[in-house]
KEPA-288459 format. One line per field, with one value per residue (C-alpha): chain; x, y, z. Coordinates in nm, 3 decimals, padded with zeros to 5 digits. Example, Ala and Ser with C-alpha at 12.3 -4.5 7.8 and 13.67 -1.06 7.14 Angstrom:
BEGIN
chain: [A|A];
xx: [01.230|01.367];
yy: [-00.450|-00.106];
zz: [00.780|00.714];
//
This chain:
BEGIN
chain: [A|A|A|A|A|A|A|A|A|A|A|A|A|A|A|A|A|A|A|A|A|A|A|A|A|A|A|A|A|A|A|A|A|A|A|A|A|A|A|A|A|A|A|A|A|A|A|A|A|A|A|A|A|A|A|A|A|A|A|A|A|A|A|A|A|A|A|A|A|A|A|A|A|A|A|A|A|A|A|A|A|A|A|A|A|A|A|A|A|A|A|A|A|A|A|A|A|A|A|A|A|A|A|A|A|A|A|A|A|A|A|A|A|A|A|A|A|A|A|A|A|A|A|A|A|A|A|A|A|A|A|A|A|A|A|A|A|A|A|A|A|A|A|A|A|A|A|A|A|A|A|A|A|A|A|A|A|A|A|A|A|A|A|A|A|A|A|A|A|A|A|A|A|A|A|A|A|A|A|A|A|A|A|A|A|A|A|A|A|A|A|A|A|A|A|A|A|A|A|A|A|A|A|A|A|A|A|A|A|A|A|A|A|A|A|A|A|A|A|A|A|A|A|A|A|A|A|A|A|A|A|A|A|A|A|A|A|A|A|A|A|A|A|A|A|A|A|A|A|A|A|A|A|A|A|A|A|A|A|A|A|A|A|A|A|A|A|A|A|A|A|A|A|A|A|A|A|A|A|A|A|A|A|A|A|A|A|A|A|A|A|A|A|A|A|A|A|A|A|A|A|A|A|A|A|A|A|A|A|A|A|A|A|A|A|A|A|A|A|A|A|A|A|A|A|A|A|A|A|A|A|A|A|A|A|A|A|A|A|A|A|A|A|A|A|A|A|A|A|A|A|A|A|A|A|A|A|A|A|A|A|A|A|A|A|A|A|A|A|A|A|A|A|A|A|A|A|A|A|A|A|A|A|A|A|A|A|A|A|A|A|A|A|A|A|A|A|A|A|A|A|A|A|A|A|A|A|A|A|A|A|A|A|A|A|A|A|A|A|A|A|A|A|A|A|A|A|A|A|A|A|A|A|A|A|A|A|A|A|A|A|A|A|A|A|A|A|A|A|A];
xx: [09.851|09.882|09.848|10.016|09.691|09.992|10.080|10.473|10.560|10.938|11.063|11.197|10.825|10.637|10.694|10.562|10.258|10.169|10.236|10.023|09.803|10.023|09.923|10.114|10.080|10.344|10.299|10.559|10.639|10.957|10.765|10.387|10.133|10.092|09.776|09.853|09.615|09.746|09.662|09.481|09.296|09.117|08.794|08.568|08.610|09.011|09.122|09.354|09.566|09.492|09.810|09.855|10.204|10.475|10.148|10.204|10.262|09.985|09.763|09.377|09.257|08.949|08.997|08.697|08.582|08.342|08.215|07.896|07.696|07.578|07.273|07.468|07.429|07.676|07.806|07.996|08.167|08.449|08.622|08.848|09.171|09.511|09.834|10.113|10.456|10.573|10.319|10.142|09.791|09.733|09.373|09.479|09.590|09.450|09.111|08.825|08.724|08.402|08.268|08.076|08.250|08.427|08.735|08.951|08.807|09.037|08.776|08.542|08.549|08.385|08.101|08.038|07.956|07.583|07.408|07.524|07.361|07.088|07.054|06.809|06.723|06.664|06.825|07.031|07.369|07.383|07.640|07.498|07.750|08.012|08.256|08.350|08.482|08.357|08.584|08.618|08.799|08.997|09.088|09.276|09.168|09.293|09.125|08.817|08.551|08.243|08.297|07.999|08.072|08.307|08.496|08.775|09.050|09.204|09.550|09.625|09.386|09.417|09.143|09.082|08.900|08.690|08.601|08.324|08.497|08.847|09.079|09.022|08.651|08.379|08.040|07.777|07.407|07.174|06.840|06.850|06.573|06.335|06.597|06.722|07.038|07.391|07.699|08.078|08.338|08.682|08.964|09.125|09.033|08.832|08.625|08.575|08.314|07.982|07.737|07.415|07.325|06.970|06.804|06.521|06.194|06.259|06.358|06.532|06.879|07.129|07.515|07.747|07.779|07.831|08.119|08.288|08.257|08.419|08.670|08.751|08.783|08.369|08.172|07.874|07.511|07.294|06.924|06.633|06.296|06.097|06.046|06.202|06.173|06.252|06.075|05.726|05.379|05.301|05.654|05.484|05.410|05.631|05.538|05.805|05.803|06.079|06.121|06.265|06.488|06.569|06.636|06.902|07.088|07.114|07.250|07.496|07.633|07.601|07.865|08.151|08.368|08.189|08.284|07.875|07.949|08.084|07.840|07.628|07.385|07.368|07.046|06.943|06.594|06.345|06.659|06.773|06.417|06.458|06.791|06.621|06.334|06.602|06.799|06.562|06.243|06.356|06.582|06.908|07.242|07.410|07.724|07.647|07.414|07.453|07.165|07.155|06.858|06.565|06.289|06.202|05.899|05.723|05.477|05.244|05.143|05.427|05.367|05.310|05.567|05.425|05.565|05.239|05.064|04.698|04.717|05.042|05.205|05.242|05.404|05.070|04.984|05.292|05.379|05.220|05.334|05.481|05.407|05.678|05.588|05.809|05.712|05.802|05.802|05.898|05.593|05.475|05.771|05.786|05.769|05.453|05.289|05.308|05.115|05.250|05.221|05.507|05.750|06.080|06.144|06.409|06.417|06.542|06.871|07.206|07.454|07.625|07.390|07.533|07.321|07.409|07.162|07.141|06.987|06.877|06.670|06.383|06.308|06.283|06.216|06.561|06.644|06.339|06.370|06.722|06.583|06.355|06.590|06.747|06.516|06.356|06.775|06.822|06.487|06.580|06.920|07.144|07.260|07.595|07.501|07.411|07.707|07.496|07.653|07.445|07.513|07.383|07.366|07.343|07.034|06.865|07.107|07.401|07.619|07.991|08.243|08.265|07.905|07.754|07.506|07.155|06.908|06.577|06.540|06.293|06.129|05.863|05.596|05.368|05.142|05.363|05.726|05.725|06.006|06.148|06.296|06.579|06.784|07.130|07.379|07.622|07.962|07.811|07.646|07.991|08.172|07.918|07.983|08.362|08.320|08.063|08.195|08.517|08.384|08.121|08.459|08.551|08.295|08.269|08.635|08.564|08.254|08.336|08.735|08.865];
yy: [11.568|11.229|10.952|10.623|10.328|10.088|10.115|10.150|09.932|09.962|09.712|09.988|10.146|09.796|09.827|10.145|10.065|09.811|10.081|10.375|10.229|10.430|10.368|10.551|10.614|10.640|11.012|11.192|11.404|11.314|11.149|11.033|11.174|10.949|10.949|10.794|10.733|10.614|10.430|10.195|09.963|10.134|10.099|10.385|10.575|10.626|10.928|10.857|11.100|11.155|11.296|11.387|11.480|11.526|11.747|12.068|12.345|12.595|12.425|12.329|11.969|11.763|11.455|11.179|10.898|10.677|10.323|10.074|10.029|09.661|09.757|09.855|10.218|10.418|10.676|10.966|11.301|11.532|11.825|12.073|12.169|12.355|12.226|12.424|12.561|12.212|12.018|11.892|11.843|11.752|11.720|11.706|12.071|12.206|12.368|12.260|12.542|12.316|12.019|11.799|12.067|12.346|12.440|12.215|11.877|11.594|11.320|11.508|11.239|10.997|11.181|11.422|11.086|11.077|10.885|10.987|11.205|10.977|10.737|10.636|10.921|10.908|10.577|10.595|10.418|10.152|09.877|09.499|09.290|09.358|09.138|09.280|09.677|09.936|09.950|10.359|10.413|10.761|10.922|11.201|11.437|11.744|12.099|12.173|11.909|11.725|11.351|11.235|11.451|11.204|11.510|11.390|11.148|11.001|11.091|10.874|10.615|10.426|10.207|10.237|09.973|10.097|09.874|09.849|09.512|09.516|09.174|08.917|09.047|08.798|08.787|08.532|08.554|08.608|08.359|08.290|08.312|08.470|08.800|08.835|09.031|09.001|08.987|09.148|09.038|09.194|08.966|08.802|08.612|08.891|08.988|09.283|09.572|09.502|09.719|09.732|09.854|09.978|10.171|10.308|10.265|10.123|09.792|09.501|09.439|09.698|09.563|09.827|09.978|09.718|09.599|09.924|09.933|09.574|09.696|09.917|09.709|09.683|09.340|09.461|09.322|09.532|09.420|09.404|09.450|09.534|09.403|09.131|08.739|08.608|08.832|08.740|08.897|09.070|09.236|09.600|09.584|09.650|09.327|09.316|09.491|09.502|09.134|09.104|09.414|09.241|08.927|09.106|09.263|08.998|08.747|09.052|08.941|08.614|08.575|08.429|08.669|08.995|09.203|09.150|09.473|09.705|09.713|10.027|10.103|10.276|10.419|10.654|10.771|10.526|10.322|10.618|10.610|10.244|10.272|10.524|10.256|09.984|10.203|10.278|10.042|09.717|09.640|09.575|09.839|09.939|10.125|10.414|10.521|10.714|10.902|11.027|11.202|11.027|11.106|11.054|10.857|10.649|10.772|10.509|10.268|10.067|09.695|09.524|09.319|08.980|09.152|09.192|09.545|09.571|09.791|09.706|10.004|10.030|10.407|10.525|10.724|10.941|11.168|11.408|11.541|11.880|12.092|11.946|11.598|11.459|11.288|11.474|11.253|11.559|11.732|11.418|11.398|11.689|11.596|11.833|11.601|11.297|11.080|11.118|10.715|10.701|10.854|10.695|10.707|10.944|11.007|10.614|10.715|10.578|10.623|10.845|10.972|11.124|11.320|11.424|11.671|11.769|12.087|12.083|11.745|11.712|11.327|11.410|11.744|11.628|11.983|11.979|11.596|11.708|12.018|11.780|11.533|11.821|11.950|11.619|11.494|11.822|11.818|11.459|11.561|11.426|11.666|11.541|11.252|11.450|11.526|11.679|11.820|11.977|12.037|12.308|12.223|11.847|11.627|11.330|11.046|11.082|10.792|10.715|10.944|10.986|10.854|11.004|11.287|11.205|11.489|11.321|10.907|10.680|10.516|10.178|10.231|10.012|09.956|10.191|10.349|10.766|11.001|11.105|11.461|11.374|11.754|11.854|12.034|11.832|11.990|12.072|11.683|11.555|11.738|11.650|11.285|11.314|11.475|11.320|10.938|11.072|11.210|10.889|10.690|10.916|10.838|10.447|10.482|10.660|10.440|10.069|10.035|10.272];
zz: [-10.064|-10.313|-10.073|-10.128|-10.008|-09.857|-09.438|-09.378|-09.163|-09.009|-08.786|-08.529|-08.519|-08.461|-08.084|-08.085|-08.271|-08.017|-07.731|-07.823|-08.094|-08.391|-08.734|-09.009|-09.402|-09.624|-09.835|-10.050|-09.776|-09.573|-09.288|-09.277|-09.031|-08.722|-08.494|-08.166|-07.885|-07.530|-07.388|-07.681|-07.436|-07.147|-06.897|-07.006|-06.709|-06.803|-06.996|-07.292|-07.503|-07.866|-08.065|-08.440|-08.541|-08.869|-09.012|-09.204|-08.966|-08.881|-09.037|-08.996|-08.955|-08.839|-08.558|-08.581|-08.401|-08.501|-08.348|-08.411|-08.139|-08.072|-08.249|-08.590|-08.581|-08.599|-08.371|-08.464|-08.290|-08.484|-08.372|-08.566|-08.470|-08.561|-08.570|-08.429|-08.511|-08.502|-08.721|-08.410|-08.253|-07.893|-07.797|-07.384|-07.425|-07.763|-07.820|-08.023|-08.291|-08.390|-08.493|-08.192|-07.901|-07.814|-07.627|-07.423|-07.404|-07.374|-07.427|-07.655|-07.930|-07.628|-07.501|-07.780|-07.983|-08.131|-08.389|-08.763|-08.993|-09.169|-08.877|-08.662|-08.396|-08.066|-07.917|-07.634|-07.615|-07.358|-07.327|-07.301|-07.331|-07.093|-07.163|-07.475|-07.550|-07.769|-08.056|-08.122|-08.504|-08.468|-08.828|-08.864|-09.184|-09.381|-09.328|-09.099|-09.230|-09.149|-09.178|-09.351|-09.605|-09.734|-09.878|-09.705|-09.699|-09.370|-09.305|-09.043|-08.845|-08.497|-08.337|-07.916|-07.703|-07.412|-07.175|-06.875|-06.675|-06.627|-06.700|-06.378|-06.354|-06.305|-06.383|-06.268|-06.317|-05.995|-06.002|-05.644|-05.373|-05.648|-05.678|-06.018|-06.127|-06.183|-05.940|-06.061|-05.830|-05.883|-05.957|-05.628|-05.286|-05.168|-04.931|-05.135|-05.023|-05.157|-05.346|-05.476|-05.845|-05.928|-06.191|-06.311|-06.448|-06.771|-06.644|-06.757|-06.616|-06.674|-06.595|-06.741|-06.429|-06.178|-06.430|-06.388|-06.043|-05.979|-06.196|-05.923|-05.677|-05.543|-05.540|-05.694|-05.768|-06.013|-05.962|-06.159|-06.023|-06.352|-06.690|-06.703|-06.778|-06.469|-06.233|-06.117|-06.232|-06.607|-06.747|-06.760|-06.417|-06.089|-05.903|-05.676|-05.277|-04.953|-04.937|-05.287|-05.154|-04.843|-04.975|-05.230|-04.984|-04.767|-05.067|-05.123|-04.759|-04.775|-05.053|-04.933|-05.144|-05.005|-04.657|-04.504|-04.279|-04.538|-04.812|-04.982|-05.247|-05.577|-05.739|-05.998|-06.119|-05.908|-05.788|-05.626|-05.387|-05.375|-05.262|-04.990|-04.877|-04.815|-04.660|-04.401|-04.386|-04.494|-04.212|-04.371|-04.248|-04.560|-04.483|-04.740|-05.004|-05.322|-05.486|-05.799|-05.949|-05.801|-05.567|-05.200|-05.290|-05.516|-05.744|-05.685|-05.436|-05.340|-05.372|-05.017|-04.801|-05.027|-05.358|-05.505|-05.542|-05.515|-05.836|-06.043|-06.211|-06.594|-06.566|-06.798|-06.454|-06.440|-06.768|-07.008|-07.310|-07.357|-07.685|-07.856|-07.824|-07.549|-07.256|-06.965|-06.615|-06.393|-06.333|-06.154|-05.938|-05.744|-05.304|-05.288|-05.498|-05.371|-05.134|-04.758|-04.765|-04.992|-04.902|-04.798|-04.424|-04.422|-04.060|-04.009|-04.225|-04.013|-04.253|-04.524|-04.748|-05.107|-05.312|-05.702|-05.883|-06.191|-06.213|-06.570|-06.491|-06.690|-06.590|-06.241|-06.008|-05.868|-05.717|-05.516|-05.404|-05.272|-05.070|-04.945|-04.857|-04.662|-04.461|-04.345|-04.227|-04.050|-03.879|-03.783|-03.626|-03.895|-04.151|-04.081|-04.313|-04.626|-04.912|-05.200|-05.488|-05.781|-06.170|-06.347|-06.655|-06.636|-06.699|-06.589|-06.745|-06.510|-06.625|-06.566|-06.700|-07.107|-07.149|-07.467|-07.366|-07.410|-07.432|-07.560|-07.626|-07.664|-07.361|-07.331|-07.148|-07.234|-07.524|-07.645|-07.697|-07.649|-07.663|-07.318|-07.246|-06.985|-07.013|-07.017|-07.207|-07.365|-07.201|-06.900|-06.841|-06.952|-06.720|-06.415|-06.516|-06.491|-06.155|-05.979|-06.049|-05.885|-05.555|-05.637|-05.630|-05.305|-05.106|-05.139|-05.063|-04.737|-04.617|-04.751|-04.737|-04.419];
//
């Protein structure tokens, strides 16, 4: 098809344009392709609808998305598709005959994403400035092809913004009472329920999360208690014990703008045990906690009530490598393994526990912390606590919904940097994602607003 490089621009379309993110080329056929994608602007957990139309009929062509990660690399997924009788292409209702995934995958382009051919390997996409989107460039291309081919030329093009903190958002930085983190507070008066964001191992001061969940409506502090500046004690170790915790929680409630009784936690990997220990032994009442592939205790001595441990932790005492290479943290993680002394004390639990599994964890033996989890509520008389719901084929790195699947990435433990097995299959982690942060969404709805 001769393409013509100039846009058409027609002042009964420029409305639309603005509406559903249209962009159109003129061509010697009678009317130009047009990509649309609605809506344009969205948080990342929001699914939007990606339509090609005035194409030949029958006929085979390749959708793309691309975007630059705040690092510079670029990020790429592609799917091939067919039009239909009427020169059209919905990716909400058609199927995927290759590229990045198969079948029926509305937001394929999003978490089927993965650094390009030629690029650096191994790197795991993570969000750091919230207050600005993810800019995802959506091509439309002639016959089944692999974009960095270049064999190609676009057809049609549109540009989406995906966003972690809704408009009205705020975001203040924590360096109060020796806690450091971040607080989100949703826009309005308030009080707004309250939550607290942790993490794992690999430190710093994650704050994608906590964005997204102000952005639904949650006054939320994500916390770091490892590797970074601000925190006391060398930046490799974990220097910090249940008065930091405490102290966290309690500034939670303190906040004028936060509901002190109605106010849970959020933890994966090691936050998910932290989010166990405050829970029940550092005297604080959340209303709820949700778990998500971590363990019931600590893997090494936990520091003491001062913040200080005896010993430190670097992580050099808890991974091997498999044949391949990879660091593989599970092995260590498994309940029969661990010290009595560290476990979290389950049998304290008073309020709604929710559990989320992936069953193809390779990070953590997060099947076997759940059964443990289990047994010790039921033997305590409170089952009625427990919601657990597994994944079979999703790994360690549940995210929020539409999250780029990450198999194996690179991981700091110091001296050095090693590459970390995590698990999962791409479709089946996406879908887990897209599931568990609704019935994640579900249950903070049922124990912090009603």
């Amino acid at each position: 098809m001769r393409m013509i490089s100039r846009l058409l621009v027609r002042g009964n379309l420029v409305r639309f344009q603005h509406a559903v993110g249209a962009v159109r080329w003129q061509s010697s056929r009678k009317q130009a392709p047009v990509l649309t994608a609605a809506p344009v602007r969205a948080l990342v957990d929001e699914q939007i609808s990606i339509k090609g139309r005035f194409l030949p009929p029958h006929s085979p062509v390749t959708v793309c998305a691309r975007m630059h990660c705040e690092d510079g690399d670029l990020w790429e997924a592609f799917a091939h598709y067919n039009t239909n009788a009427g020169g059209a292409v919905n990716l909400t209702t058609d199927h995927s005959l290759g590229g990045s995934y198969l079948g029926c995958e509305p937001m394929g382009l999003f978490w089927g994403l993965q650094p390009a051919p030629g690029g650096r390997q191994g790197i795991r996409l993570k969000k750091n400035d919230v207050e600005t989107p993810y800019q995802v460039h959506i091509s439309l291309m002639e016959g089944h092809v692999s974009p960095s081919d270049g064999k190609s030329s676009e057809l049609a093009v549109v540009t989406t913004e995906r966003w972690y903190m809704a408009p009205g958002v705020k975001r203040t930085e924590i360096r109060q009472n020796g806690v450091v983190g971040t607080l989100f507070l949703p826009p309005g008066p308030g009080p707004f329920p309250g939550l607290l964001d942790m993490w794992g191992m690999g430190g710093g001061l994650l704050e994608y999360r906590a964005a997204l969940l102000a952005s639904r409506g949650y006054a939320c502090l994500t916390l770091s208690y490892k590797g970074h500046k601000d925190l006391p004690g060398p930046p490799n170790q974990f220097n910090v014990g249940n008065s930091y915790f405490r102290s966290a929680f309690q500034l939670l409630q303190d906040r004028d703008e936060v509901n002190a009784d109605r106010i849970g936690i959020i933890g994966i990997s090691y936050g998910g045990y932290l989010s166990l220990r405050i829970a029940t032994q550092c005297g604080v009442n959340p209303s709820c906690v949700v778990f998500i592939n971590g363990t019931v205790a600590s893997t090494f001595p936990f520091p003491e009530e001062d913040g200080f441990s005896k010993l430190g932790y670097s992580g050099e005492q808890t991974y091997q490598f498999n044949d391949q290479g990879h660091v593989v943290f599970r092995e260590n993680t498994f309940p029969a393994r661990v010290v009595p002394e560290h476990r979290a004390k389950l049998e304290n639990l008073a309020c709604p526990l929710m559990v989320i599994v992936g069953e193809d964890d390779l990070g953590t033996a997060s099947c076997e912390n759940a059964d443990m989890i289990e047994e010790i509520l039921k033997s305590a008389g409170k089952s009625h606590l427990l919601s657990r719901f597994s994944y079979p084929d999703a790994g360690h790195l549940i995210e929020p919904p539409y999250a780029p699947h990450t198999r194996t990435s690179y991981f700091v433990v110091k001296p050095q940097k090693v590459m970390s097995l995590w698990g999962g299959q791409p479709a089946g982690h996406a879908a887990a994602q897209e599931d568990s942060w609704r019935k994640i969404l579900d249950f903070l709805e049922t124990n912090l607003r009603r």
